[in-house]
N, C-alpha and C positions, 0 to 999 in steps of 0.2 A: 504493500500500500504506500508508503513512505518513497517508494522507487519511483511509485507511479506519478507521484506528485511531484518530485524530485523532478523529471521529465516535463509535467506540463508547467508548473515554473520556470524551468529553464527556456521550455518554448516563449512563453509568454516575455520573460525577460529579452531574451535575442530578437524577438518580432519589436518590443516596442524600441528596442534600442534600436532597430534599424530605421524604424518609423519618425522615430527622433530625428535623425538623422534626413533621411529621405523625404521627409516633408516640409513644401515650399513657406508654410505661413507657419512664425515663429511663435507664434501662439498653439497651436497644434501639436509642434514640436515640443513645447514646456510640458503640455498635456503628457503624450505618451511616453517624456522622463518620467512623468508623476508614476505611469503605470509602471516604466522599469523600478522605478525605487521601492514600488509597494510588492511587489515581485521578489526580487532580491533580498526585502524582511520575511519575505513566506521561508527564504533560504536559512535566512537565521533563524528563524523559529522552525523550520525542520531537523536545524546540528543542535538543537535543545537549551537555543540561547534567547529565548524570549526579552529578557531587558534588552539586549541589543538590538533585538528586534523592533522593539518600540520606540529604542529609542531613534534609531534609523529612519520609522516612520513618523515621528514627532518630528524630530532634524530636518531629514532630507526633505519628506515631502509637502512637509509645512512649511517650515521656516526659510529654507532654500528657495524653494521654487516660488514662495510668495515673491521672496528679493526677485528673484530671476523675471517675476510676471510684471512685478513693477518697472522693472528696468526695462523688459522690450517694451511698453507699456508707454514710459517716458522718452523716451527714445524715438519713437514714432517708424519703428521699423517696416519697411511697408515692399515686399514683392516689385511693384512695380517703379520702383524710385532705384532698385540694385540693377550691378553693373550686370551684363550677362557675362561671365566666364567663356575665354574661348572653347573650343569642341577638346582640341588636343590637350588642353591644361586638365580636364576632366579624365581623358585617358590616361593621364602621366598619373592624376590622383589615387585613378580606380586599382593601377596596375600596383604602384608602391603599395597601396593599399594590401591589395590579394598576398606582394611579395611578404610583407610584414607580418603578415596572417600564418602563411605557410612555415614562414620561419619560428614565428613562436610556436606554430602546433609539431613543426620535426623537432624543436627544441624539449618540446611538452613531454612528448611520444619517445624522445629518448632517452630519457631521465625519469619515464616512469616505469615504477615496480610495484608489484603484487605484494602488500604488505597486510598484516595480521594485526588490528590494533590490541596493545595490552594493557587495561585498565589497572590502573592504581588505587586503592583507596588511601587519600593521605590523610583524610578527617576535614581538609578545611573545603569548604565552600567557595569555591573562584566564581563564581554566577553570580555569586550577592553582590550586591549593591555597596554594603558594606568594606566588604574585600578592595571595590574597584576603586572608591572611593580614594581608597590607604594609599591604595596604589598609584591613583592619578595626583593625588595631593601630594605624596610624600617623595616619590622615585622620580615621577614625570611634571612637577610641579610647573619649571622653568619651561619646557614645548608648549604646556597647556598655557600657562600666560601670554606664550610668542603666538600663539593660534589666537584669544584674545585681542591681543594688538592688531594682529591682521587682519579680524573681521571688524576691528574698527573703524583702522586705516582703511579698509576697503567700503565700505559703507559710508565715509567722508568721501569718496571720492565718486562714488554712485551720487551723490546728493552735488557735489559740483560738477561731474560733467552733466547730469540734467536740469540744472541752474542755467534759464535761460536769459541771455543781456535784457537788461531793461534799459530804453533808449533815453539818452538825455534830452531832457526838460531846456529849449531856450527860455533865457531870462530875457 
């Protein structure tokens, strides 16, 4: 059962991410992220990691993609206003694209092995909240701050590049 779901998540995941991708109005495109990110929580909460699960789905698909909707949003992205790319630039794209692909999956496919997991009981709980907590605060304190900084720094700058001139007043 778990396999099966395993499978139509993954489907669902690889459809919307190409959809994301492959679809002209950028609004559509934030859409079917929304659907890979809620996709990819079904991943986590099938490896039996449900806070990460949610929180993934709190994060990504809220808080993310809000910024993300506001931003095309203000932005006034619009299909007909872009440049058309020429034909050749799209097959140079599609091609590095395929090579890049192939190479990570011979890279995948060579390095993988049949392996037998062996559980441990060591008593402590790594899923709690509690745990991750220690862990983020205590070991990863300084990344987690620099992450911080950078959604703030980046959120100042979403708020001026869509700061639009306001025209001078003759006296």
């Amino acid at each position: 059962m778990i396999e099966i779901l395993f499978y139509i998540l993954s489907t669902i995941t690889l459809g919307s991410a190409a959809l994301t991708i492959l679809s002209k109005n950028p609004i559509h495109s934030a859409l079917w992220l929304v659907v890979s990110f809620f996709s990819i929580a079904g991943h986590y909460i099938l490896l039996n990691s449900q806070f990460l699960g949610m929180v993934h789905i709190m994060v990504y698909s809220g808080a993310i993609m809000i910024l993300m909707l506001f931003t095309i949003m203000l932005m006034n992205l619009n299909i007909s206003h872009e440049v058309s790319k020429p034909f050749i630039t799209k097959v140079v794209a599609t091609i590095a694209f395929c090579l890049a692909g192939l190479l990570l999956l011979s890279i995948t496919m060579r390095g993988a092995q049949a392996y037998e997991l062996q559980y441990v009981n060591s008593g402590e709980d790594f899923q709690s909240v509690k745990v991750l907590g220690k862990v983020l605060l205590n070991e990863y304190v300084m990344p987690f701050e620099m992450v911080a900084v950078l959604l703030l720094l980046a959120m100042i700058g979403a708020v001026l590049i869509s700061k639009k001139d306001q025209p001078e007043k003759a006296l």
